[in-house]
C-alpha positions as CSV (number, residue, x, y, z in Angstrom):
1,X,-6.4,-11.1,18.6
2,X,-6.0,-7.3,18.6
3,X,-5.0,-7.2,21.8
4,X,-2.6,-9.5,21.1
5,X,-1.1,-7.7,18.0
6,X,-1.4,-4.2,19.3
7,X,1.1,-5.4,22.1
8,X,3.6,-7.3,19.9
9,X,2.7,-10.5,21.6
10,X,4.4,-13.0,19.1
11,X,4.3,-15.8,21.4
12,X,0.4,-15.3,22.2
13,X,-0.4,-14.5,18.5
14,X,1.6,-17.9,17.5
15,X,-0.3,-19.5,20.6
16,X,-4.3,-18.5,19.8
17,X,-3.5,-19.4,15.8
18,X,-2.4,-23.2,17.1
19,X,-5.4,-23.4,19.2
20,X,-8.0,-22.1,16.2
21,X,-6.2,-21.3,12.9
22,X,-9.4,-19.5,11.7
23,X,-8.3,-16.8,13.8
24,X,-5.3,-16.3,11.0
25,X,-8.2,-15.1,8.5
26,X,-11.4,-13.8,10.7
27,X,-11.6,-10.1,10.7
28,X,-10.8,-7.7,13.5
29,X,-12.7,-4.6,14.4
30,X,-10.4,-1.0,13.8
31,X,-11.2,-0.6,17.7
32,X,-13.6,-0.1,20.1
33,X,-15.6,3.0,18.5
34,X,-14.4,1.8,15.1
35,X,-15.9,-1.6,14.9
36,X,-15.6,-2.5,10.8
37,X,-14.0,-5.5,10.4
38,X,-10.7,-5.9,8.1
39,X,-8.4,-9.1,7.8
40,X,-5.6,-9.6,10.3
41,X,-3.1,-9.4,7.8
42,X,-4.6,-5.5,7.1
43,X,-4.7,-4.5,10.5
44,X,-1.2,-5.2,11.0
45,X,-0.4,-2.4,8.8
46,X,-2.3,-0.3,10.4
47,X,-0.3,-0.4,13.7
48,X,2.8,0.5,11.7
49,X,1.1,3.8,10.4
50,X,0.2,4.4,13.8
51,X,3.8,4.3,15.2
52,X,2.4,1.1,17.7
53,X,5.2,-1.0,16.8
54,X,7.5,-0.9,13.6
55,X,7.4,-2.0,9.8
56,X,10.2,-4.9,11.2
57,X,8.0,-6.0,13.8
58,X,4.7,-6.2,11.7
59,X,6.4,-8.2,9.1
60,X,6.9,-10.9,12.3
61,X,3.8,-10.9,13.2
62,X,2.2,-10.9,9.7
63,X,4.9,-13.9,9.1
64,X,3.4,-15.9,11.6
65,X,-0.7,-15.4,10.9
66,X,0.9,-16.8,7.0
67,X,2.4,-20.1,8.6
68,X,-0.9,-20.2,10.1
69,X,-3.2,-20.0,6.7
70,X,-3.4,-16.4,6.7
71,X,-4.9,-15.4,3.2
72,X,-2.7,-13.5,1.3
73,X,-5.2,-11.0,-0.6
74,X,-7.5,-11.2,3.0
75,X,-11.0,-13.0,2.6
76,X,-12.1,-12.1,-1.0
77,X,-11.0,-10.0,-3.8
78,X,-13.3,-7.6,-4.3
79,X,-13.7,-4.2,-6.6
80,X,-12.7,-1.0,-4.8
81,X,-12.1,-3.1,-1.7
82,X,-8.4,-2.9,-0.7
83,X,-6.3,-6.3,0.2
84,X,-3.6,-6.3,2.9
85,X,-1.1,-5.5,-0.4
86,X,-2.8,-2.1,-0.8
87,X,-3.4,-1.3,2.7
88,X,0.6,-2.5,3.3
89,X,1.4,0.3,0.3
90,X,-1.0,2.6,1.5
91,X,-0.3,2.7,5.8
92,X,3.4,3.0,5.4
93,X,4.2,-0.7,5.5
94,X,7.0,-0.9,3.4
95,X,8.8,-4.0,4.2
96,X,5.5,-5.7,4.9
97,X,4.3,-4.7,1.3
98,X,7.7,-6.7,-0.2
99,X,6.4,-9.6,2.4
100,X,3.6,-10.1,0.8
101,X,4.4,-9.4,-3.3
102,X,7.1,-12.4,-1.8
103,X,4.2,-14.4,-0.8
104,X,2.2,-13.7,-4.1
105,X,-0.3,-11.0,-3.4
106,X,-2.6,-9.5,-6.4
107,X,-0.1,-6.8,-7.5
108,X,-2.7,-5.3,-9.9
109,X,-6.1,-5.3,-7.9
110,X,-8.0,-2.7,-7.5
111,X,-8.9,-1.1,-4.4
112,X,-10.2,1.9,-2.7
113,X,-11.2,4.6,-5.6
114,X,-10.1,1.7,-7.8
115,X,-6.3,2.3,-7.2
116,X,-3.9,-0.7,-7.3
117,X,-1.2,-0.9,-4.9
118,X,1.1,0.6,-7.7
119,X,-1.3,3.9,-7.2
120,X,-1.0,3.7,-3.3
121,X,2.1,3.2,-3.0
122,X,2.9,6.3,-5.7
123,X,0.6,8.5,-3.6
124,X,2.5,8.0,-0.1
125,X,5.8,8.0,-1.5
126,X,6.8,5.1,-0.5
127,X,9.8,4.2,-3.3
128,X,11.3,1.0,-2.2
129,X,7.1,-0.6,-2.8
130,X,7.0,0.9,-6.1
131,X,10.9,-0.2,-7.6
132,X,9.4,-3.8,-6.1
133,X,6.0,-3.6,-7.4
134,X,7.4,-2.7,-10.5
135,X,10.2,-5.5,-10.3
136,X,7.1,-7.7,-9.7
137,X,5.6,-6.8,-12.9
138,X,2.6,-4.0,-11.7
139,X,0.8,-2.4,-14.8
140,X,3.2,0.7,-14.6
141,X,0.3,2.8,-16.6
142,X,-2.9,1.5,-15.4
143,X,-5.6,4.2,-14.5
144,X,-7.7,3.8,-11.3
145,X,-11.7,3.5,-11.3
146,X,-12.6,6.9,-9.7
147,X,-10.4,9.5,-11.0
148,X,-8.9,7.5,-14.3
149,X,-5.4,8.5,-13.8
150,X,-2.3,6.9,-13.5
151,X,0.2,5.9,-10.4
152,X,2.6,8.9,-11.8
153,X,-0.5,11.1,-11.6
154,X,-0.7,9.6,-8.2
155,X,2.7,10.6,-7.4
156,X,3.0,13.8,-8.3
157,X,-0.4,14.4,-6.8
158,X,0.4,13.4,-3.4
159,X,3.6,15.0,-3.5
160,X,1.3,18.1,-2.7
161,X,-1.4,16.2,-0.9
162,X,-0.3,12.9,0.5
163,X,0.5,12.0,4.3
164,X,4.2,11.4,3.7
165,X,6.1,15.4,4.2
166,X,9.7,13.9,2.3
167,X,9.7,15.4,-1.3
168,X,12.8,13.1,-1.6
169,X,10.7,9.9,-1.3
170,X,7.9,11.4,-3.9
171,X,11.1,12.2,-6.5
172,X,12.2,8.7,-6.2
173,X,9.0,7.6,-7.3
174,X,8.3,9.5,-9.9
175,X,12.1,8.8,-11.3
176,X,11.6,5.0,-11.2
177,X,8.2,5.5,-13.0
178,X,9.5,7.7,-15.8
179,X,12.8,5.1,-16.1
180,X,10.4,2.0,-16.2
181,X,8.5,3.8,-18.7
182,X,5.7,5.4,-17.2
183,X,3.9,7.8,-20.0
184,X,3.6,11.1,-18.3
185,X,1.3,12.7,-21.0
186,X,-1.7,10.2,-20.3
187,X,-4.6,12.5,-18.9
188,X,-6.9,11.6,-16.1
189,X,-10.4,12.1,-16.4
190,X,-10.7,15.8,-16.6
191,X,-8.6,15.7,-18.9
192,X,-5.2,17.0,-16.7
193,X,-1.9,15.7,-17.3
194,X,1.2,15.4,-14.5
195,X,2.0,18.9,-15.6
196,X,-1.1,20.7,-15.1
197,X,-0.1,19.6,-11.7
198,X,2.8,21.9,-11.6
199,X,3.7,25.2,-10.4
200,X,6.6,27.6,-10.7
201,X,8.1,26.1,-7.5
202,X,8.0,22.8,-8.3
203,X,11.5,22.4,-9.8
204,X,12.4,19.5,-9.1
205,X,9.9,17.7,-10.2
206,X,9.7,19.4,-13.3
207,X,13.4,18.0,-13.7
208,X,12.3,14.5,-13.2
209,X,9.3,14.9,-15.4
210,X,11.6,16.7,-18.5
């Protein structure tokens, strides 16, 4: 099944799934050296972050592995263990992510260092996942397991740290948290707020946070 979704292969994917629909939920391996297992409907998004195929492609394949009986939130909902919502928000996914809030994914589960897909999504900057998480009715001020801060905390943290380089996308975010009424002065577990964060350079953001 890999094979078959590393190379796009809609027809073979639609094919294998009508032979043995408990492919649409058996995990597959990352790859070869790589061999942990993670639900179909994860590993998708993982060929979008790595540029195999794009988000609009991944949503058709992910689109047909759900006709099949695909699990929404993969095989179980587990603590610190990320569904294919957080890995979606998290891998770059964007217009997968809205496929699966659509379908009814666990907006407010938490996943890897206890972050919901509110906090992943804030940490890559990816706007248009939180405006619709948000939409969807994500706990806009909910603090993650491992470092008890917020999705805004998340933001403007990986606006400095995260994988995605476009300030613009991290200002976005950060805008539609403060206008759906994120509380900026909530600390994280050392006690740091957003603006402890913040350095003479960091204008713009300190405009969004004012």
């Amino acid at each position: 099944m890999k094979k078959l979704i590393d190379n796009k292969d809609y027809k073979g994917i639609e094919l294998a799934l009508s032979q043995n629909p408990g492919l649409a939920n058996e995990g597959i391996p990352c790859d070869d050296v790589n061999i942990t297992k993670a639900h179909p409907l994860h590993r998708i998004c993982d060929g979008v972050f790595s540029k195999k195929y794009t988000d609009e492609e991944a949503v058709k394949m992910a689109k047909i592995f759900l006709v099949f009986g695909a699990n929404i939130n993969g095989n179980i909902l587990a603590e610190k263990q990320d569904t294919p919502l957080i890995a979606a928000s998290s891998l770059h996914a964007d217009n997968v992510a809205i496929l699966y809030i659509d379908n009814g994914a666990a907006i407010d589960h938490a996943g890897c260092h206890g972050g919901t897909a509110l906090h992943w999504a804030a940490w890559c900057g990816r706007d248009k996942v939180v405006r619709r998480l948000i939409e969807e009715g994500a706990e806009i001020n909910k603090l993650c397991i491992d470092f008890k801060a917020t999705p805004l905390f998340w933001a403007v943290h990986g606006s400095k740290n995260g994988a995605n380089n476009n300030m613009d996308n991290y200002l976005q975010c950060v805008n539609i948290l403060i206008q759906s009424g994120a509380d900026k002065n909530i600390p994280n577990g050392e006690g740091k707020t957003v603006f402890d964060l913040l350095t003479d350079e960091d204008l713009e953001l300190k405009e969004e946070l004012r």
